[in-house]
C-alpha positions, 0 to 999 in steps of 0.5 A: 675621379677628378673633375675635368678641367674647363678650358676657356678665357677668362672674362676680363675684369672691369676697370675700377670706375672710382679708385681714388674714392675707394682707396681713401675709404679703404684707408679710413675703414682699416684706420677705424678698425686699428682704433676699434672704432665702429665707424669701420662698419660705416666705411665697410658699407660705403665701400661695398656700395660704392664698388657696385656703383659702375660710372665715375664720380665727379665729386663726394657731394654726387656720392650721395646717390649711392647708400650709405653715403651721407653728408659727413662721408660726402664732405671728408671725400671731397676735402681728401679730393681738394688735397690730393689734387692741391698736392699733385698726386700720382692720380692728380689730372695735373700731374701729367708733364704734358697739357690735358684735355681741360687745359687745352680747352675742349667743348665743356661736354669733353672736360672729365679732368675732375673726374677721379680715374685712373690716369691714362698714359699719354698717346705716343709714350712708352707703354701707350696705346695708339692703333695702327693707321689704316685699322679697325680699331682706329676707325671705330673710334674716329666713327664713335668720336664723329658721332659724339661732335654731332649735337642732333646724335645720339652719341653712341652707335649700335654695332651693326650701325658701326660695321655699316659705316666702317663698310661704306668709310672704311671698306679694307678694315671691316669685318665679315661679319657682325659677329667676330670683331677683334678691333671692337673687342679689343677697344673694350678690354682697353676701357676705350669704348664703353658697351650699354643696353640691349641690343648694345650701344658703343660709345666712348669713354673718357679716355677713348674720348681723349685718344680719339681726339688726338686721332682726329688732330693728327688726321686734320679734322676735315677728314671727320666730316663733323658739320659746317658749323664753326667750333666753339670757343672753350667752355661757352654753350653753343647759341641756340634759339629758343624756337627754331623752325625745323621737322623733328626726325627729318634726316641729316641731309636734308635741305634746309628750310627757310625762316617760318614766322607764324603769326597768331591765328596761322597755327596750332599747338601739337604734342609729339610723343615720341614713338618709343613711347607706342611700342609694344604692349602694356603701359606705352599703348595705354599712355596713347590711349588716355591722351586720345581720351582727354581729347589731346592733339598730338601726333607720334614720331621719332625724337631724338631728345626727350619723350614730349615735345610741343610745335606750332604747326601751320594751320594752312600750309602751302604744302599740306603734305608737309606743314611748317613747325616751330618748336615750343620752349618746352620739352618732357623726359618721361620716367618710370621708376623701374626705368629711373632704376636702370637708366642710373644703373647703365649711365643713361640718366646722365647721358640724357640729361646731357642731351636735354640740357644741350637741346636749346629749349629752356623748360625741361621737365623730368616727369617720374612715376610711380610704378609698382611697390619702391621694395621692388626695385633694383636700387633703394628708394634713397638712392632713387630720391636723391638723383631725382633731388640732384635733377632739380636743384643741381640740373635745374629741372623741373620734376614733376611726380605723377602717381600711375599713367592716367595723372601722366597723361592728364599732366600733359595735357594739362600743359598742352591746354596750357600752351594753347592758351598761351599762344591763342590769338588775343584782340588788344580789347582782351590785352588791355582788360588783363592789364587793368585788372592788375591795379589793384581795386580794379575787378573784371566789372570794372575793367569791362566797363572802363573798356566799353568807353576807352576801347584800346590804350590810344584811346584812353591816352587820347582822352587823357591828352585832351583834359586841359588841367591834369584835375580834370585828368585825375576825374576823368573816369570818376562817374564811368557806370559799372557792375549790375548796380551802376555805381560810378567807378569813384575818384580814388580808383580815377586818380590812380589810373590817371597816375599809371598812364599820365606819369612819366616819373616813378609813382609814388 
């Protein structure tokens, strides 16, 4: 009897990330096999790791995180890149009669003309996609493209999030439910929204990115409702300030606060943890329990960029429900390596680094670690080496790399130490010691001695000022006691001083 026959659709296939790259690589593998080459092993491999490989490459030389790639393949695909593009070909992003998104200057978060995909018709043409005014699908993707304008988001949105906000919007188009959503699914099969993690997030993908914003010219851009702040000039970072006074997780309604200056003395140094790290069993609550046994302040709240943050937070507020913050230039992405693994797998590593790098703070550290056997993971420890290299030296990260949680913690609280120190209250008699033990020949006995008389920097230039010949100015110092023994300080080391704080021309 023959078997029944299952009745169902089909489940679409994903669109090819990379078809340049594969199609070069299967031209060089059927090449090398004509010849009788055994290069064509070498292809087969790249080939097959790079059709697993789910996220676009900008280029061969980021190729190298995947296996099988090495210096030579990275270097062959990015000459064949230079040429194809120099050439105009039929994938080329400046074949296209009409102007690109790069050409028309969009923020530089937006620009994936190097990007090697599959060219998308233009919106409007002959067999292009354009949703219909007043449908579910083009609000989904002008909710998406407000959501990725907004610097202080998250850049994608759950699907509940988006039937709330297409309810409240967009009330005639919303679905019943959750559930059965043909305007979502349909953006998916077109490859213009993109679906990661679970439970889901919906961002966009290059090319809904690209539709939605000619969606939103054709609207008027007021209709976004993106914010007050004024665009940015094409291809500049925004401004923003090292510290800025602000209350991490607040709403985006809220009222503005005024301008907080924290003097030396009027504040604290507090970590944040974000409040991903607390939840759940096992490893998270355990990070939160060494912090708390290194006696390390800190305090657990939701973050929208990183795992640690550090604020100066007032010490003696008006308000003491809530005290005024500033953020520090310093900001943590903590790690594991299985999570390494899957955030490359989903493109979160890329997404976050984004984030961070568009954050405003200046000292980004990547914190990786260890965890478990590296045989273990879904990726092999090359590929796994090779982003965290590219995170440092392409992204301009520090990465720091800790062997289990007990050194992440002490890591961090090392850094907090460390902040605490740099922004402790300090007298000028303190100030002026750290500067004399900076000549050399100059030790801490020294320094105390010479700031026993000359108490600050005035006084020392005071005295300076009343020497009649700059002789006298030079033995000034020569017979000040210091040390245990009460030897004078001498001539030579006088000398020196007098030239540092007497001269006005270069020393020589």
């Amino acid at each position: 009897m023959a078997a029944p026959v299952r009745l169902g659709r089909k489940r679409p296939l994903p669109v090819c990330p990379n078809p340049l790259f594969v199609r070069w690589l299967t031209e060089w593998r059927d090449e090398a096999a004509s010849r009788g080459r055994r290069t064509q092993f070498v292809f087969q491999k790249a080939l097959r790791s790079l059709r697993r490989y789910p996220l676009p490459l900008r280029s061969g030389k980021e190729a190298k995180i995947l296996l099988h790639f090495g210096d030579g393949l990275c270097r062959m695909l990015d000459q064949r890149l230079q040429q194809h593009r120099s050439s105009g070909g039929d994938h080329a992003p400046a074949s296209s009669g009409a102007k690109s998104p790069a050409q028309e200057g969009p923020p530089a978060e937006v620009q994936f003309s190097s990007v090697p995909v599959l060219a998308q018709p233009k919106a409007g043409g002959s067999g292009s996609y354009w949703p219909a005014r007043h449908s579910g699908a083009r609000a989904v993707l002008l909710l998406l493209y407000r959501e990725h304008l907004n610097p202080s988001r998250h850049s994608f949105l759950t699907k509940e999030e988006l039937l709330q906000r297409c309810t409240q919007e967009a009330p005639g188009v919303a679905p019943g439910s959750a559930r059965s959503w043909p305007a979502l699914r349909s953006l998916l099969h077109r490859n213009l929204v993109f679906r990661t993690q679970q439970p889901a997030r919906y961002s966009l993908t290059p090319q809904g990115l690209e539709l939605a914003q000619k969606l939103a010219e054709s609207e008027g851009l007021s209709l976004l409702n993106v914010g007050s702040e004024p665009e940015e000039p094409p291809g500049e970072e925004p401004e923003v300030p090292r510290s800025f006074s602000t209350e991490l997780g607040a709403s985006e309604g809220s009222v503005q606060q005024p301008q907080l200056e924290l003097r030396p003395g009027e504040y604290r140094v507090l970590l944040c943890v974000d409040v991903g790290e607390t939840k759940g069993v096992g490893h998270r609550s355990e990070l939160i329990r060494q912090l708390q046994r290194l006696h390390v302040t800190h305090t657990v709240r939701k973050l929208h960029v990183g795992d640690f943050v550090w604020v100066a937070q007032e010490t003696r507020p008006r308000d003491p429900e809530r005290p005024g913050e500033l953020v520090l230039d310093h900001i943590v992405e903590r790690k594991r390596l299985d999570d390494l693994c899957s955030s490359i797998i989903d493109g979160r590593f890329r997404e976050q680094k984004f984030r961070l790098k568009r954050c405003g703070l200046g000292r980004r550290v990547y914190l990786v670690e260890q965890h478990g056997s590296v045989h273990n993971l879904s990726l092999p420890e090359s590929t796994l080496l090779q982003a965290v290299t590219n995170t440092q030296v392409i992204d301009g990260f520090f990465v720091k790399r800790t062997a289990d949680i007990k050194e992440s913690a002490a890591y961090l609280a090392l850094l907090t130490r460390g902040l605490e120190r740099l922004h402790q209250a300090q007298s000028v008699r303190e100030v002026f010691i750290r500067q004399l033990v900076q000549v050399r020949g100059v030790s801490g006995e020294k320094a105390a001695a010479l700031v026993d008389r000359y108490s600050t920097p005035a006084s020392l230039l005071a005295a300076y000022d009343a020497c009649a010949t700059p002789k006298e100015q030079e033995m000034l110092l020569s017979t000040i006691k210091c040390g245990r023994l009460q030897r004078n300080l001498g001539p030579a080391l006088s000398r020196t001083l007098a030239q540092l704080y007497c001269s006005y021309s270069p020393l020589t």
